[in-house]
N, C-alpha and C positions, 0 to 999 in steps of 0.2 A: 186831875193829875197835876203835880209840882210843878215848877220850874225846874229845879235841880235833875227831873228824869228827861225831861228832854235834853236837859245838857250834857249828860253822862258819854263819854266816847265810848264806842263799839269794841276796844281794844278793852275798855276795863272789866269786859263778860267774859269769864273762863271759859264759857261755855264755845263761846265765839271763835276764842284764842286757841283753843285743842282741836276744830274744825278744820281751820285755817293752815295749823302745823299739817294734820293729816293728809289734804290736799296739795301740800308741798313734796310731802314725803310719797306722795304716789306719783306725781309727775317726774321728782326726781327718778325715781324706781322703775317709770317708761323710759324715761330717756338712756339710762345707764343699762337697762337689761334686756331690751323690746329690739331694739337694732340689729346686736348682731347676732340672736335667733333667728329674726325674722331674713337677717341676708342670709344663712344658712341653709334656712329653708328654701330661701326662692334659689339659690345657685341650681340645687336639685334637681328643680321644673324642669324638662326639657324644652330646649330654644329658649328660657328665661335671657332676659336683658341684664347690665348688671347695676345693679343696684347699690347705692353710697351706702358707709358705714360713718357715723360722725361717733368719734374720740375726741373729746376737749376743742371741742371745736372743729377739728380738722376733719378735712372729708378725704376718706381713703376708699377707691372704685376697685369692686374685685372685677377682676378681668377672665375669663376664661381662655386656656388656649387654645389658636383653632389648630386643626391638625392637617396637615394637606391629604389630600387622597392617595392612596397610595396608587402606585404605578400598572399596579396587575389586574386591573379592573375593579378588584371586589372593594365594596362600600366600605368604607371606614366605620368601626366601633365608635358609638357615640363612648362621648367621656363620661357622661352622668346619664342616671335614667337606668332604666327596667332591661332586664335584656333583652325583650320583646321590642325594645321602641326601634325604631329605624330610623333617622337623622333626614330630611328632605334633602332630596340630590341638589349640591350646587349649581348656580346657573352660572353661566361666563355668557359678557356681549362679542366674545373672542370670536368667527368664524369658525367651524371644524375642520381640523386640517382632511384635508383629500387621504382617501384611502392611496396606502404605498402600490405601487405599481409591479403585478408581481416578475421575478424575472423570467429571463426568456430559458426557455429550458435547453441545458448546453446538447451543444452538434452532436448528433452518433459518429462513434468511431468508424471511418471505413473501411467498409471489407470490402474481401476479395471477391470481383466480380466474374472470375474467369469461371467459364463455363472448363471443366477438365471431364474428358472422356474416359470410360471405364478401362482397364489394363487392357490390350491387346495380343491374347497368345495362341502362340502357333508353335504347332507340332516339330520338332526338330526331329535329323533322322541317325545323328550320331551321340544321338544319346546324351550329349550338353544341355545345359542350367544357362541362358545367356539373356541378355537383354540389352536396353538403355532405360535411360531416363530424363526425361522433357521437363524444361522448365515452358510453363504457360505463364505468358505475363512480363511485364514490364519491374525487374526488381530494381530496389533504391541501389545510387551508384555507389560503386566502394571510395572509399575513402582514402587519402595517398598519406601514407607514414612517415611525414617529413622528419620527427625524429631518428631514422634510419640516415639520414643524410647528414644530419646536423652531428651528430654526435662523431667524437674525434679517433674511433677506432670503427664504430659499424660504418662509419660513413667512405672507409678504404675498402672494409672488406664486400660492402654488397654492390651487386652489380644491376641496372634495370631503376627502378622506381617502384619501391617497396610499398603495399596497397594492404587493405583488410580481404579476407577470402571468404564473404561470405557468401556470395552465389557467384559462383565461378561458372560463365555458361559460355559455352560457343556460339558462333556466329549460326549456328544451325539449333539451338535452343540447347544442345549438350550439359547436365548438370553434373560438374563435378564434383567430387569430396560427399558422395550419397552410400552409405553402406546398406550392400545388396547381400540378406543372410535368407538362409531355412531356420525357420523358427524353431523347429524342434523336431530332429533327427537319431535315427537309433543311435544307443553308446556303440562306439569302437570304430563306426563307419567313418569312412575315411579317413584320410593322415594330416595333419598341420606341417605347415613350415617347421624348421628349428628353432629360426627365429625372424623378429622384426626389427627393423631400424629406425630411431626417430635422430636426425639430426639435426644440429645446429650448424646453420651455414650463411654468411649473411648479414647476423643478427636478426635472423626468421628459421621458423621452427618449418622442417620438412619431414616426412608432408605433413600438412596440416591436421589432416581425418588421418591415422590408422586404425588397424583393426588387426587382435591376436587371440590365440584361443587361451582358454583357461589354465596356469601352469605353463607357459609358453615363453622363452626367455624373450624379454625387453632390451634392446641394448641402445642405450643413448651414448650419442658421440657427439664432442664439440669440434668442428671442423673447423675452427677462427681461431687467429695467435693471439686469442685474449680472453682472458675470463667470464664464465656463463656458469650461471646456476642454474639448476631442474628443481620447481620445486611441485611437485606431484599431489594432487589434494580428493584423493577418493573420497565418494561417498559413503561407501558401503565401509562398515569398520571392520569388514573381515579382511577388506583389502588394506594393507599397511603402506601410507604416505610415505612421504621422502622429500628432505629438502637438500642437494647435495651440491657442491660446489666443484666445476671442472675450467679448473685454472689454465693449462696447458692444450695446447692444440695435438687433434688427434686421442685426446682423453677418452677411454669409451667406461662405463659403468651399465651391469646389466641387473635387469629388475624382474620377477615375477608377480605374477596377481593369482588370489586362490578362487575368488566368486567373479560370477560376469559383471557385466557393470557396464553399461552405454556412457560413452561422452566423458570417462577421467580427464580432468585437465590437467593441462601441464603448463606452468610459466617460467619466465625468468624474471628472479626482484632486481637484476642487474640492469636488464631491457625489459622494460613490463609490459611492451607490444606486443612480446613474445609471447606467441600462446598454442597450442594444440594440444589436440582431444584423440583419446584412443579408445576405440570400444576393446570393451573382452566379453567372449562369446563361449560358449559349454561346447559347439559341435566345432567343424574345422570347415563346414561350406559356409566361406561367406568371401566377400570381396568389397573395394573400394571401387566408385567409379573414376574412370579415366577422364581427359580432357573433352573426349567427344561424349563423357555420359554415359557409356558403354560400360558391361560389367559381363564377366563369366565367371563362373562358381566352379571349386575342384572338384574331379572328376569322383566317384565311388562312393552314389548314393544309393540304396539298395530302391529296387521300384516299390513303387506305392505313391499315396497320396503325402503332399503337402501344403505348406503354407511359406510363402515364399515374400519376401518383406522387405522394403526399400525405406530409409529413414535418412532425412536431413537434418542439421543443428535447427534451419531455419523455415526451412518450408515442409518440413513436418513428415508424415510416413504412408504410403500406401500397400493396399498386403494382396495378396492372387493366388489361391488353389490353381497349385499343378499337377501332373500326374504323369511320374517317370514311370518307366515298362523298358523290357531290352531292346536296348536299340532305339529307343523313342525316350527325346526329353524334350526339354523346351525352350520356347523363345517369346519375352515375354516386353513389350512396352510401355510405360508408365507416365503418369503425366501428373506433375508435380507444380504448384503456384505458390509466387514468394506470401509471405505470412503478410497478413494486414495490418496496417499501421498501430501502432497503440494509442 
């Protein structure tokens, strides 16, 4: 072999030279293509790490975002992956907060503890409907209506210390303002009053509880030298409200009602402590009770059996089969307890 071939450079073989190129041209071809397939692919992996991507040198890190868990206990949707995969529960070196302590379950309302005895009736020999009515128990005290005093006209015209009437009882248990009826009486038996009175006197509605039959004239009168309204608010739409103004002293305005109705109320928007309640009733036996709790029903109720029935705004109702015959009615006891607290 010559001299000249071993001196020949390795550059001067084409053969050499088109190798040389091809293996440039494939590295360059990894470098430029192979990256960012290959980070595409691994982002997918679930729990993959993240993996650089090199552009012209520079390294750019895909980051994934983490997603906090949500609040309502259920697992968080991984972001990538199968939707069979489940993401492993985060760990925290946080302690677990203590379960919350549950609360105390609130107080029962108290009720009424009175022991009340069943009605007590006895035979009467003149033929009267009469009774009383007991309050059992200790009611909340009334309330004193200092606006009755303070204002510059009720406070001339009333006289006393103006209070709320809602268990009006005697020093002997007497429950007043309790309406004592027959529940349900032949038509025509016996007769009604002409009429009822409710007045204004005071700047208090008197009396508080009436009671009138159906069709039965109403007559309100303002007994003060100064202006009072009635404003009347039935339930029943057959009975027709009324809001009327009686400016002058001595004013009377009379009202009728066509259906019964327990408990109309009546106010004034001039004095709006002012308040009473009037039943209306189908038959004409029925009564209010008096101071001592006492009650007697009008005479001319045909014999037979009844149902005979005591009702307060606030301590509620109790009812007694009696049995009038000539000559023999009744006399009947009741025992009533203030309502329990709310």
């Amino acid at each position: 072999m010559s001299s000249d071939a071993h001196s020949k450079s390795p550059l001067a073989d084409p053969l050499l030279i088109l190798i040389a190129l091809l293996l440039l041209i494939s590295a360059a071809a990894t470098l430029y293509f192979i990256p960012n397939g290959a980070s595409k692919s691994y982002a997918m992996e679930p729990g993959a790490r993240p993996r650089p991507t090199i552009t012209n040198q520079i390294v750019i890190v895909e980051v994934e975002e983490v997603v906090a868990a949500p609040t309502s206990g259920h697992a968080p949707t991984a972001a990538h992956g199968s939707a069979g995969e489940k993401p492993a529960p985060a760990k925290s070196d946080a302690p677990a907060a203590p379960a919350a302590t549950p609360a105390a379950p609130a107080a029962p309302a108290a009720a009424a503890t009175v022991a009340l005895k069943a009605p007590a009736v006895t035979a009467t020999t003149d033929g009267k409907i009469r009774g009383r009515v007991i309050l059992r128990g200790t009611p909340p005290p009334e309330t004193v209506i200092g606006a009755v005093k303070s204002d510059a006209n009720c406070g001339k015209a009333s006289t006393g210390t103006a209070r709320t009437r809602n268990y009006v009882v005697d020093s002997d248990g007497g429950l007043r303002n309790v309406l004592a009826r027959i529940v349900k009486a032949p038509g025509g038996a016996g007769k009604p009053p002409e009429s009822s009175l409710v007045d204004q006197a005071g700047c208090m509605y008197e009396p508080y509880i009436s009671a009138i039959m159906v069709g039965e004239t109403l007559k309100i009168r303002n007994s003060d030298p100064f202006m009072h309204n009635v404003n009347c608010t039935p339930k029943d739409p057959k009975n027709k409200g009324f809001n009327i103004a009686q400016a002058t002293q001595g004013k009377v305005d009379e009202k009728t009602f066509e259906k019964p109705e327990l408990g109309i109320r009546f106010a004034c928007n001039v004095h709006p402590w002012m308040i009473a309640y009037v039943h209306v009733l189908e038959n004409p036996f029925f009564t209010v009770t008096n101071d001592k709790g006492e009650f007697e029903l009008p005479a001319g109720l045909p014999p037979g059996k009844y149902e005979l029935e005591v009702a307060h705004q606030k301590a509620g109702t109790a009812h007694q089969e009696i049995e009038i015959a000539a000559g023999k009615g009744a006399e009947v006891v009741f025992e009533l307890a203030p309502a329990p607290p709310k």
